[in-house]
C-alpha positions in Angstrom: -198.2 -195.9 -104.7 -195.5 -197.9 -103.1 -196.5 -201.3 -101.5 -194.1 -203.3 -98.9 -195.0 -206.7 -98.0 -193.6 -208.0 -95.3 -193.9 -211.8 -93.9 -193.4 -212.8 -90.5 -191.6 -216.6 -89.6 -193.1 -218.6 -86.7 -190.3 -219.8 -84.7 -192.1 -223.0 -84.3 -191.1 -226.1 -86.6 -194.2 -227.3 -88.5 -196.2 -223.7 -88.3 -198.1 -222.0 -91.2 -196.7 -218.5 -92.2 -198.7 -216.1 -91.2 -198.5 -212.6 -93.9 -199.0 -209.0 -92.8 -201.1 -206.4 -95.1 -199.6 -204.5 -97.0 -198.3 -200.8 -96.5 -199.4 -198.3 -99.0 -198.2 -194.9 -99.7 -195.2 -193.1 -100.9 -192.5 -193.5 -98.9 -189.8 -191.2 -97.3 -186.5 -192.3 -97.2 -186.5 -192.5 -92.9 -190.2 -195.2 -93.9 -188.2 -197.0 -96.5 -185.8 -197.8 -93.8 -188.1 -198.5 -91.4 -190.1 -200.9 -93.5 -186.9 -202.6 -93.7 -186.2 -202.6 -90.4 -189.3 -203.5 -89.9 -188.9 -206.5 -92.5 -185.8 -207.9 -90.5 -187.0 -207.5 -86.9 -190.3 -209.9 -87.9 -188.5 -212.2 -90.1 -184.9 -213.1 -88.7 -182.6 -214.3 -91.3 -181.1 -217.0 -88.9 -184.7 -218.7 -89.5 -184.0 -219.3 -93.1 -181.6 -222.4 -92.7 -184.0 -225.1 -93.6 -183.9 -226.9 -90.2 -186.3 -228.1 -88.0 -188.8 -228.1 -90.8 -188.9 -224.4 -91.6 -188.6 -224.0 -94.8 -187.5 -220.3 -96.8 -190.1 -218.5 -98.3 -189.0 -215.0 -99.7 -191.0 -212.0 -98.6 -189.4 -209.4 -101.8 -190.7 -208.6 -104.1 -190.9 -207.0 -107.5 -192.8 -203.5 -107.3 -192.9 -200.9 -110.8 -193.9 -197.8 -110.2 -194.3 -194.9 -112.5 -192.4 -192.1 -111.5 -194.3 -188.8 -109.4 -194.9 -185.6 -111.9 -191.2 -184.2 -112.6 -189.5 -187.0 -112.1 -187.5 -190.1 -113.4 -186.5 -193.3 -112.6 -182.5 -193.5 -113.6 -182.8 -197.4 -114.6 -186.0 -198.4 -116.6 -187.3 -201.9 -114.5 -186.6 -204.0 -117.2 -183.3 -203.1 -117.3 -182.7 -203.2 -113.5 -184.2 -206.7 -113.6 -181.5 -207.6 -116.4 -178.7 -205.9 -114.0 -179.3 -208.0 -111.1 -179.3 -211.2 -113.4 -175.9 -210.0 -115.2 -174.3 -209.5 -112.1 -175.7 -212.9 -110.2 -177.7 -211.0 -107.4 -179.8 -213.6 -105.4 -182.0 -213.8 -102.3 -181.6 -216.3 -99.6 -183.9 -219.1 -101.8 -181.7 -218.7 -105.2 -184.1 -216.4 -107.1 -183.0 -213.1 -108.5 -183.4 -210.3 -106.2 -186.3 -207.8 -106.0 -186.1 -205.2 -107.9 -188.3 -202.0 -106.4 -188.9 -198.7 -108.4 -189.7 -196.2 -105.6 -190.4 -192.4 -105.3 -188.6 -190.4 -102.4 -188.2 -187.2 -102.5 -184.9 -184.4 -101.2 -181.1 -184.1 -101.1 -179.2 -185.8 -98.4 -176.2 -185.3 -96.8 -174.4 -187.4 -99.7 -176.5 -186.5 -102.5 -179.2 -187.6 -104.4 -180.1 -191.2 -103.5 -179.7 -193.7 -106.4 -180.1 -197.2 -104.5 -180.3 -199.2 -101.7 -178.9 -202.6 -102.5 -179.9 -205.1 -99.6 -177.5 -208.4 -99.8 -180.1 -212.0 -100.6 -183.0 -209.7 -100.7 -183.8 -206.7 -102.6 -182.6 -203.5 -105.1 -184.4 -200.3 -104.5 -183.9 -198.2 -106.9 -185.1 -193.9 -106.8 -186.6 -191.8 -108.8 -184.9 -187.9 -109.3 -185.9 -185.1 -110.0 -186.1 -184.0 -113.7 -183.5 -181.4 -112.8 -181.1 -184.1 -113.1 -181.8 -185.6 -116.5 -179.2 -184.0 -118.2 -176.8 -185.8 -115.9 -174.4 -188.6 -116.8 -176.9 -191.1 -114.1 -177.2 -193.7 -116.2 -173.5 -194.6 -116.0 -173.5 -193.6 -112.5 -175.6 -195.7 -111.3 -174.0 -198.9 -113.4 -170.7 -198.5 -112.5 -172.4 -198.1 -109.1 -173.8 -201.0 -108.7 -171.7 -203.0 -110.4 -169.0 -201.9 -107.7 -171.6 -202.1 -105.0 -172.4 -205.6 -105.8 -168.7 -207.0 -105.0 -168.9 -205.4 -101.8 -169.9 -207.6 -98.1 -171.3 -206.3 -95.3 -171.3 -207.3 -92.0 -172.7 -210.6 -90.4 -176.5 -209.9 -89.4 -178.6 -210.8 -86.7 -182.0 -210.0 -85.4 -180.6 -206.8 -83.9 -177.5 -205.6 -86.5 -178.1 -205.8 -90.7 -176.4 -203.6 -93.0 -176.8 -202.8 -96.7 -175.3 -200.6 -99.4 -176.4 -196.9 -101.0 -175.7 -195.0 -103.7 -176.0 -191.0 -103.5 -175.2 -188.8 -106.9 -174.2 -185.3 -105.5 -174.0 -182.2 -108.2 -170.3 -182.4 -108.5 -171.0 -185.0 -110.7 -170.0 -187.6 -107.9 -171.0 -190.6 -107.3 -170.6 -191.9 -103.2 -171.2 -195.4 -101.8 -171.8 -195.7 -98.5 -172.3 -198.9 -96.1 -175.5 -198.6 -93.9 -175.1 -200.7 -90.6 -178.7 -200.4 -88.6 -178.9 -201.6 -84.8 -182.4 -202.4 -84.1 -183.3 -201.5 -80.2 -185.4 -204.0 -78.6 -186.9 -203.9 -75.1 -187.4 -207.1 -72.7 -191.7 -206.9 -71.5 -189.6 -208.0 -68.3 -186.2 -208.2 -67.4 -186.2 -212.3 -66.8 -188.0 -212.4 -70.8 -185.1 -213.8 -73.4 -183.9 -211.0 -76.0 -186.2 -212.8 -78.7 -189.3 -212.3 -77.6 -188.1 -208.3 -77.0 -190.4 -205.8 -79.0 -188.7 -203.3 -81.4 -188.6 -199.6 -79.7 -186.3 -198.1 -82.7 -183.0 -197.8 -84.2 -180.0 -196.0 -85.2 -178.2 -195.9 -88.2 -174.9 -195.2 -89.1 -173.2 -194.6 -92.6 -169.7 -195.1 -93.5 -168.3 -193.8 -97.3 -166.9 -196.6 -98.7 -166.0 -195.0 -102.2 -166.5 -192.3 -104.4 -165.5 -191.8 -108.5 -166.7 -188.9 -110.8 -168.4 -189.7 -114.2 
């Protein structure tokens, strides 16, 4: 069972935080993004700059999973957990990154999906099917994300954020790719500012960054 919770910023100084329940199930690749899209619609990074007496509270967190029937994780948690802290990934409030074990299922136009590595906030990392256990994935996805680590992406708002993937195709490839989401939002009327907008959707874009054979 896979569990997001998400936590939503007043935009008031001197408010409480107010938490959503969580969302249970297994998730799909397009409702791991969306969770995430989700994530950064309700709680816009630009909040988290300790002004006006709002003060960061991190909303990732760890989540182990056992992997579904004929299927693997390629990084064990602990060892995830001791790649993020070997290669000084932190969220916005200076703690180690969250480290998610997650089942998705399918093939996608890159490959196999390894990670998603989210800049300040979290490292998903998929489970495969046992078809690939005879694979060299355990150096793939180190040299991965220790390559995907040194990348930047773009400056975010609460319309644009991008983050990093990992796909392991049958060649034997490994492919990195940037994900730059726009989040569409839609005005209750046209004189209403952009912020108080609700989320309609999103598209999605990837660009190959790199790709290396093991």
């Amino acid at each position: 069972m896979v569990a997001a919770k998400l936590r939503t910023f007043l935009c008031t100084p001197n408010k409480t935080l107010l938490a959503l329940p969580p969302v249970a199930g297994t998730l799909t690749r397009g409702l791991t993004h969306f969770v995430r899209i989700l994530a950064h619609v309700l709680a816009p990074q630009s909040l988290a700059l300790y002004a006006d007496g709002i003060c960061i509270v991190s909303f990732n967190k760890d989540l182990k999973s056992k992997p579904k029937k004929n299927r693997f994780f390629p990084l064990r948690f602990g060892d995830a957990v001791r790649a993020v802290k070997d290669l000084n990934l932190k969220q916005y409030d200076d703690s180690r990154l969250a480290v998610r074990m997650e089942n998705i299922e399918g093939e996608f136009k890159n490959g196999f999906p390894l990670f998603d590595l989210v800049p300040e906030e979290e490292l998903a990392i998929f489970s495969l099917s046992e078809n690939l256990s005879t694979k060299p994935i355990h150096k793939a996805i180190m040299l991965a994300l220790s390559k995907a680590s040194k990348l930047k992406v773009k400056p975010k708002d609460h319309i644009h954020n991008s983050y990093f993937s990992a796909y392991f195709n049958s060649d034997n490839q490994v492919v990195i790719v940037r994900v730059d989401r726009t989040c569409k939002l839609k005005r209750y009327r046209a004189d209403d500012k952009l912020k108080n907008a609700r989320y309609v959707g999103s598209s999605c874009k990837e660009v190959v960054l790199e790709s290396f054979c093991v």
